[in-house]
C-alpha positions as CSV (number, residue, x, y, z in Angstrom):
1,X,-37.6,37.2,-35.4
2,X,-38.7,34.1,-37.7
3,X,-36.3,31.8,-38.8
4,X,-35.5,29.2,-36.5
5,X,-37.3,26.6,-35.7
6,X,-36.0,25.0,-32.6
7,X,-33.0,23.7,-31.4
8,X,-31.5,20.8,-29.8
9,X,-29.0,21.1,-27.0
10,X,-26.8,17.3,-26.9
11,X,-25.6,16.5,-23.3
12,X,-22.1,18.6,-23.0
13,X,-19.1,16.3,-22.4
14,X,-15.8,17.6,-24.2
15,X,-18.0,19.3,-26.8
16,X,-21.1,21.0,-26.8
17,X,-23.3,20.0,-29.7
18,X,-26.2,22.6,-30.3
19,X,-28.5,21.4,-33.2
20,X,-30.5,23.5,-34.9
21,X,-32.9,24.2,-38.4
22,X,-33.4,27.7,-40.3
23,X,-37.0,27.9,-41.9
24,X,-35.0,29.3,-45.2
25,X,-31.6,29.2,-46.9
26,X,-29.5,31.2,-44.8
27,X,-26.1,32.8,-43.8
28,X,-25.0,32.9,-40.2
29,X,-22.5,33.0,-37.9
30,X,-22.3,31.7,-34.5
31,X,-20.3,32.6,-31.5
32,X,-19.8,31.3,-27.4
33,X,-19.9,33.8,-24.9
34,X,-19.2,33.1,-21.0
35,X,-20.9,34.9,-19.0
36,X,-21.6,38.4,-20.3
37,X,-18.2,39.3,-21.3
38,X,-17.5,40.9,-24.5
39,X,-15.2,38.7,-26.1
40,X,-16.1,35.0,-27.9
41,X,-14.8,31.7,-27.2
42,X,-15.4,30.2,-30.2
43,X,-16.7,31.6,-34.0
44,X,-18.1,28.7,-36.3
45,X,-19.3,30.9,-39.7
46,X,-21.8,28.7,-42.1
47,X,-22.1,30.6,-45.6
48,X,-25.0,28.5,-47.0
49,X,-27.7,26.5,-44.4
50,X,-30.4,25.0,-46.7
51,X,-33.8,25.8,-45.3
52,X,-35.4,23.5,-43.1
53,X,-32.3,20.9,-42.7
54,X,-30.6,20.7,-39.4
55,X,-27.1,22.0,-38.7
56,X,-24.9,21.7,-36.1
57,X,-22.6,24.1,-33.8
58,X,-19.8,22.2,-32.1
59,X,-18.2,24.0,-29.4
60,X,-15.1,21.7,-28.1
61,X,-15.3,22.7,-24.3
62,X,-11.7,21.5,-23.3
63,X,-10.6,23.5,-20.5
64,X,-14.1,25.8,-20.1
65,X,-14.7,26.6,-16.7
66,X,-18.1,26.2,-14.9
67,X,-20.5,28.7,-15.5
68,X,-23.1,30.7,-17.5
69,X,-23.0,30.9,-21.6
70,X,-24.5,31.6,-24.0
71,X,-24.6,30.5,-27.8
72,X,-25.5,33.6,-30.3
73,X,-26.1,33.0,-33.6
74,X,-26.9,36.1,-36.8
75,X,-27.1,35.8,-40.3
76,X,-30.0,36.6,-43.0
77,X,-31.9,34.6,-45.3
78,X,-30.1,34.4,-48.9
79,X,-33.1,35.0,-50.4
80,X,-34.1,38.1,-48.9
81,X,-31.7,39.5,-47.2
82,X,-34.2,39.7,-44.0
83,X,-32.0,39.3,-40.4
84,X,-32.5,36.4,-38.3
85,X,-30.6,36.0,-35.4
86,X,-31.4,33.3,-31.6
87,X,-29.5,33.2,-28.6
88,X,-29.3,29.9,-26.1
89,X,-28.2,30.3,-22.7
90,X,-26.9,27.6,-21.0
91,X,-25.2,26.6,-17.9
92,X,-21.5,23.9,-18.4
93,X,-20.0,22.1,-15.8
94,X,-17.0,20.2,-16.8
95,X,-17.2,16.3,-16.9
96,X,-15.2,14.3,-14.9
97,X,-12.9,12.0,-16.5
């Protein structure tokens, strides 16, 4: 699907910082997964991303155990109602502090 053009995936300490642009005005909403179970760890909603300025998902890991994720974000472009949706997997380990 078009829409995003990259993202940027900041070193994960006690939050997880993905950074990302839409190549339109768009609605989305963006959840963390672990693993492939059903429910999310986190929601962040964003009702209006200007096109082609990054925004940023911050996931505060706190007590997130080791292991697979992933970062799904949907929406659709304001302007045409067209879908756009990218998913990041990633592996965390916890810092130690």
């Amino acid at each position: 699907l078009p829409g995003f053009i990259g993202f940027r995936l900041d070193p994960l300490g006690l939050d997880g910082l993905f950074t990302m642009k839409t190549n339109g005005d768009a609605r989305l909403s963006c959840k963390i997964f672990r693993g492939r179970e059903p429910t999310e760890l986190m929601t962040q909603t964003f009702r209006r991303i200007p096109g082609g300025r990054p925004f940023t998902v911050r996931w505060e890991t706190g007590a997130a155990q080791e292991g697979q994720y992933a970062l799904v974000c949907d929406g659709y472009f304001l302007d045409t109602n067209q879908r756009l949706g990218q998913t990041v997997r990633f592996f965390h380990r916890p810092t130690v502090r």
